[in-house]
C-alpha positions as CSV (number, residue, x, y, z in Angstrom):
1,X,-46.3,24.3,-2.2
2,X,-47.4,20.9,-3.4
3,X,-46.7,18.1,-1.6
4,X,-45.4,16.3,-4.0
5,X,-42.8,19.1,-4.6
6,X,-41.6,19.0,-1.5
7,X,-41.4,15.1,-1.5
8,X,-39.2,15.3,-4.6
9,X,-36.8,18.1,-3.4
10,X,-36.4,15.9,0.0
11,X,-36.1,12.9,-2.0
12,X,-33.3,15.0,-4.3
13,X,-31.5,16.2,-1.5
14,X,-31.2,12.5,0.2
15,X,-29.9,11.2,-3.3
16,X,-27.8,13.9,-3.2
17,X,-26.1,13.3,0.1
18,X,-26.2,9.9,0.2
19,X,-23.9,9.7,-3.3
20,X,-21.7,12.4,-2.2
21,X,-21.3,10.2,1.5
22,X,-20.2,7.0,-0.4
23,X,-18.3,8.7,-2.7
24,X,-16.1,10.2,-0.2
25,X,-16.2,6.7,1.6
26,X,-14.4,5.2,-1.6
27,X,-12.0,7.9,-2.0
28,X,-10.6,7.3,1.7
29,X,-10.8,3.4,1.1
30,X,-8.9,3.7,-2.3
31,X,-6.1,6.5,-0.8
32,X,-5.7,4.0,2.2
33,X,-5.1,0.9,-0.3
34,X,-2.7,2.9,-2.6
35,X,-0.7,3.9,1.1
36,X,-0.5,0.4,1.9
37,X,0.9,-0.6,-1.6
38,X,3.3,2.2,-1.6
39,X,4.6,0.6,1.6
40,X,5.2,-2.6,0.4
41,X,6.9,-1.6,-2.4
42,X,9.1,0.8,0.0
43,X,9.6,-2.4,2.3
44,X,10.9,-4.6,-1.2
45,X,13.1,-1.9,-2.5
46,X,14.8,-1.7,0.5
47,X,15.0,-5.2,0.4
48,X,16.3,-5.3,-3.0
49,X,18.7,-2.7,-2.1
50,X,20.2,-4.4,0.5
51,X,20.5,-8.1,-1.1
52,X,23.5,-7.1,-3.1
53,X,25.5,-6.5,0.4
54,X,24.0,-9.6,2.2
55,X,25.3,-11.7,-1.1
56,X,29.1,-10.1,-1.0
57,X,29.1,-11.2,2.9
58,X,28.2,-14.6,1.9
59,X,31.0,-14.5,-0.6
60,X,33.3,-13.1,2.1
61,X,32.4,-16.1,4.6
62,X,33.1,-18.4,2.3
63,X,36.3,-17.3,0.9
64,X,37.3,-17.7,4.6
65,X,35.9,-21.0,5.4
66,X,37.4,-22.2,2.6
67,X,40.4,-21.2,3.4
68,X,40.1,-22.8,6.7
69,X,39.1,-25.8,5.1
70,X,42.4,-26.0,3.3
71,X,44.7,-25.2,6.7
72,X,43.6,-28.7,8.1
């Protein structure tokens, strides 16, 4: 075989592996970007989901201290 056959096949086979290496690179980099986005939306829904309680408490305490406002 000619050498420069064999140059270009090597050469093809590098290419080859080296786009195929960063691609899968990416793919874990972008799947580990879109988990840690689903997280924080997880963390503000459960935020958001909780809020309405934590602002009827707020009205609870104070219903009472006004209440106790108007004993004295």
């Amino acid at each position: 075989m000619n050498s420069n056959v064999i140059v270009a096949m090597l050469s093809l086979i590098g290419t080859l592996a080296g786009s195929l290496g960063g691609i899968l690179v990416s793919s874990k980099l972008t799947n580990y970007r879109l988990q840690q986005l689903e997280n924080r939306v997880a963390e503000h829904n459960n935020f958001a989901h909780r809020m309405p309680v934590i602002e009827e408490q707020i009205k609870v305490i104070n219903h009472r201290l006004e209440g106790l406002e108007h004993e004295d």
